[in-house]
C-alpha positions in Angstrom: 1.3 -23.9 -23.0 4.3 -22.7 -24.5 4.5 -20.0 -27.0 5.0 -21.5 -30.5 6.2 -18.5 -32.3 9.9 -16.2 -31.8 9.4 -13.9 -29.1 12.5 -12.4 -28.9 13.1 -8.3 -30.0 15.9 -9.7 -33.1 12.7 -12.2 -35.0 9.9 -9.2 -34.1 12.3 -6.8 -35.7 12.8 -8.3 -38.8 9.0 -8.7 -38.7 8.5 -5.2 -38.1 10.7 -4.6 -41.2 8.3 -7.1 -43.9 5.9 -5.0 -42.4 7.1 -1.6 -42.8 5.8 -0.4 -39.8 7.9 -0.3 -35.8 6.1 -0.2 -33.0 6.5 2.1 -30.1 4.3 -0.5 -28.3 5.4 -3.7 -28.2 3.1 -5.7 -26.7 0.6 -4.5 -29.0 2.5 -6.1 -31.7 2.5 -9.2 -29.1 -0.8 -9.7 -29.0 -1.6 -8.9 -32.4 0.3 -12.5 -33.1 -1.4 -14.7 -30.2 -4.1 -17.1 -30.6 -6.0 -18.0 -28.2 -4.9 -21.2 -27.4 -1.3 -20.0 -26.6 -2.7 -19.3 -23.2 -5.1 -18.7 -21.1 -3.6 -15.5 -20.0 -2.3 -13.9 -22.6 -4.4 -11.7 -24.4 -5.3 -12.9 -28.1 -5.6 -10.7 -31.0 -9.5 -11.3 -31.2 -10.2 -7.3 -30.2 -7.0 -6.1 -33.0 -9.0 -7.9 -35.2 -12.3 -6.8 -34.8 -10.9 -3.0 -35.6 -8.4 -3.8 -38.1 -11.3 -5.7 -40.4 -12.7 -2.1 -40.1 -10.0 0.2 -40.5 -8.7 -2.5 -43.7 -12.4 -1.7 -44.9 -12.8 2.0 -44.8 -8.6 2.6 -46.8 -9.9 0.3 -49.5 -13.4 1.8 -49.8 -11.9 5.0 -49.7 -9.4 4.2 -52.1 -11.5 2.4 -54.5 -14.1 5.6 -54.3 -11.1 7.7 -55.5 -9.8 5.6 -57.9 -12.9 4.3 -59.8 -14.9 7.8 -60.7 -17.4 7.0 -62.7 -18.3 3.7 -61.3 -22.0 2.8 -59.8 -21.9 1.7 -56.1 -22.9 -2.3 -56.9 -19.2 -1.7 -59.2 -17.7 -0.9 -55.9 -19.3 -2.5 -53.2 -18.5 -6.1 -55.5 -14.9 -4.7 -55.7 -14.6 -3.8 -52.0 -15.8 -7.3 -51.1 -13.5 -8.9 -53.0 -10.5 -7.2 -52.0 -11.0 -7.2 -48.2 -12.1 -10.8 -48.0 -10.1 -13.3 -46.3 -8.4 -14.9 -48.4 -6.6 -12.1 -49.8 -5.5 -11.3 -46.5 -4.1 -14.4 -45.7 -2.3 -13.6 -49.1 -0.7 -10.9 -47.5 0.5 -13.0 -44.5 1.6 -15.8 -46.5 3.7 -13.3 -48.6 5.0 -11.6 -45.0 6.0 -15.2 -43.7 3.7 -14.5 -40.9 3.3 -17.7 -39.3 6.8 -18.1 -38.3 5.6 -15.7 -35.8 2.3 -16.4 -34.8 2.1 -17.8 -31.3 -0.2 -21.0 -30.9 -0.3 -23.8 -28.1 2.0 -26.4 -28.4 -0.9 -28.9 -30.1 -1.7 -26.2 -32.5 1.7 -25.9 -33.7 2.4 -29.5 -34.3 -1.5 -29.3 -36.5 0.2 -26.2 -38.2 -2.8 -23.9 -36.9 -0.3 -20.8 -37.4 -0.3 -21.8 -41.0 -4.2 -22.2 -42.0 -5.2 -19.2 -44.1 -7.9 -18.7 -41.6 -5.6 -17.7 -38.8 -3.5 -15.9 -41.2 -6.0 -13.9 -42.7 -7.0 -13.0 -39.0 -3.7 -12.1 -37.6 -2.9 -9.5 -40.6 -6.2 -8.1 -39.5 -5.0 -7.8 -36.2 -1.9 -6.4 -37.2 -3.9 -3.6 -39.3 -5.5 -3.2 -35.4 -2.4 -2.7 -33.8 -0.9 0.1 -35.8 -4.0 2.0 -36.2 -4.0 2.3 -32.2 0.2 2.3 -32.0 0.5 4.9 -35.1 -3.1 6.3 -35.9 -5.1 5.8 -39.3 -2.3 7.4 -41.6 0.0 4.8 -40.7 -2.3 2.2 -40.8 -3.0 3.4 -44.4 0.0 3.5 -45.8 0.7 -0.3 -44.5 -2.5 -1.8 -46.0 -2.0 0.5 -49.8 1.8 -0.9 -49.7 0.8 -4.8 -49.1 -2.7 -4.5 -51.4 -1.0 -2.6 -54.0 -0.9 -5.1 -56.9 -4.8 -5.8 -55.8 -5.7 -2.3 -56.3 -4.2 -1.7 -59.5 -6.2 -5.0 -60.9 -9.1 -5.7 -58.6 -11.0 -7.3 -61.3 -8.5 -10.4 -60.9 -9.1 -11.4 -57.6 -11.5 -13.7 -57.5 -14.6 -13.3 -55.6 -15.5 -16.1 -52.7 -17.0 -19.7 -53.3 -20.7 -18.1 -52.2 -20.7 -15.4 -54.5 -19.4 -16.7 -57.3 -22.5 -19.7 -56.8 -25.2 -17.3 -56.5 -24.3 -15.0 -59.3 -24.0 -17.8 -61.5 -27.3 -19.2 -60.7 -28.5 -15.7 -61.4 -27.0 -16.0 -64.9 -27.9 -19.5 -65.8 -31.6 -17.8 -64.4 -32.5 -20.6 -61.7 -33.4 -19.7 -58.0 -31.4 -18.7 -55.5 -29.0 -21.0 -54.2 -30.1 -22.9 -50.4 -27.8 -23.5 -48.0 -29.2 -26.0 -44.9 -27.6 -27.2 -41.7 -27.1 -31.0 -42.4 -25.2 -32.2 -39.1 -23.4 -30.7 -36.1 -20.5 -33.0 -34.0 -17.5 -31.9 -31.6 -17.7 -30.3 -28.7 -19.4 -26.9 -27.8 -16.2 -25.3 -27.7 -14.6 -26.8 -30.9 -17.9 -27.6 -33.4 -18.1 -29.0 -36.9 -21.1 -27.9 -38.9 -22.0 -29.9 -42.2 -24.1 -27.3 -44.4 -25.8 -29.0 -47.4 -26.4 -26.9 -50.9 -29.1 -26.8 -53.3 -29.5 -25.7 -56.3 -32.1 -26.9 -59.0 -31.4 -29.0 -61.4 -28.0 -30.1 -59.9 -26.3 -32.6 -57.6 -26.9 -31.3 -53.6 -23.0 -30.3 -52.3 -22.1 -30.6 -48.8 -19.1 -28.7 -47.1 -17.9 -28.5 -43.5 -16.2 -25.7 -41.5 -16.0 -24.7 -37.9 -18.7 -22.3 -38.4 -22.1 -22.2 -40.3 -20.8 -19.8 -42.5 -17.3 -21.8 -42.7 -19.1 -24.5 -44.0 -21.5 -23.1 -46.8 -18.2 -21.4 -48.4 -16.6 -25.0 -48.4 -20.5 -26.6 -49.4 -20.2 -23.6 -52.6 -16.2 -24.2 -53.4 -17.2 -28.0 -53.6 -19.9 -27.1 -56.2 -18.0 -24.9 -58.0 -14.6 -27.8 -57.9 -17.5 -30.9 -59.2 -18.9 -28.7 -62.1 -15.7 -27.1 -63.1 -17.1 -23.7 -63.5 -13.5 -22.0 -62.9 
């Protein structure tokens, strides 16, 4: 399958400028922006992501250590998590107009795959991956402080995921744990859709669905939290 995103040096150079970072390797950057269904031999940012999720984990601990003194680790650790979660990332793709050059399969392109937060969130990742091998940590630092600057200053505005949110508020309102239960499993092995069922007592049972089991207890919280209208 074609490659659904610019390939040549003129779209990867203004990239590298939104950035703020060039490469001395290109293909790194290159497969830093390929999904997997692009091709079967290409390689896909999968690896890059694996490492960038760590190296975007230690800057921020690291940063958040230094810049919140007198805080208690739960403090921190409930910061950390909420600044290095997905969806902040794919923020900071969405802002980079990132999936004008994402490359996806020709079907994926025309479902707008290059656009779901999801791949987003995993390609800037990726991206973090690729300059930490290309440049070395310090460079992969100062990328990641200059696109989660405004986060840093105000970390207590970004709003912590669906599952969170659902089990501290249980907490509050002093009722059990929140349970989350496979409820059905269709497509095929390589593409599945789970249906994850929540409980909590003394309320209406919410179901989500996602591609993974873990996809779909965040979409079984975020459609408690959207029927209750708790934010």
């Amino acid at each position: 399958m074609s490659a659904a995103a610019p390939s040549s040096r003129a779209p990867l150079s203004r990239l590298s400028d939104r950035i703020g970072y060039v490469f001395t390797d290109a293909e790194l950057l290159q497969q830093a922006l390929t999904h997997g269904s692009s091709g079967r031999k290409a390689k896909d940012y999968e690896r890059l992501e694996f490492l960038g999720d760590r190296v975007l984990s230690l800057v921020i601990a690291d940063q958040l250590f230094n810049n919140h003194r007198k805080e208690q680790e739960g403090k921190l650790a409930a910061r950390h998590s909420a600044i290095v979660r997905g969806d902040v990332c794919a923020a900071v793709g969405e802002a980079i107009g990132l999936h004008d050059f994402i490359k996806v399969g020709d079907t994926e392109k025309k479902t707008g795959v290059h656009k779901m937060k999801s791949v987003l969130g995993d390609v800037v990742e990726a991206l973090i991956g690729a300059i930490y091998i290309d440049g070395g940590f310090d460079a992969a630092r100062k990328v990641i402080l200059t696109h989660w600057a405004d986060v840093l200053r105000h970390p207590d505005t970004v709003q912590k995921d669906a599952k969170t949110f659902v089990q501290e508020w249980a907490l509050a309102k002093a009722l059990p744990l929140p349970r989350y239960e496979l409820a059905g499993r269709q497509g095929p092995e390589h593409r599945p859709q789970f249906t994850v069922r929540l409980t909590i007592e003394k309320h209406k049972e919410a179901e989500g669905m996602g591609p993974t089991k873990q996809a779909a207890e965040m979409a079984a919280a975020a459609a408690f939290i959207t029927r209750e209208q708790l934010r």
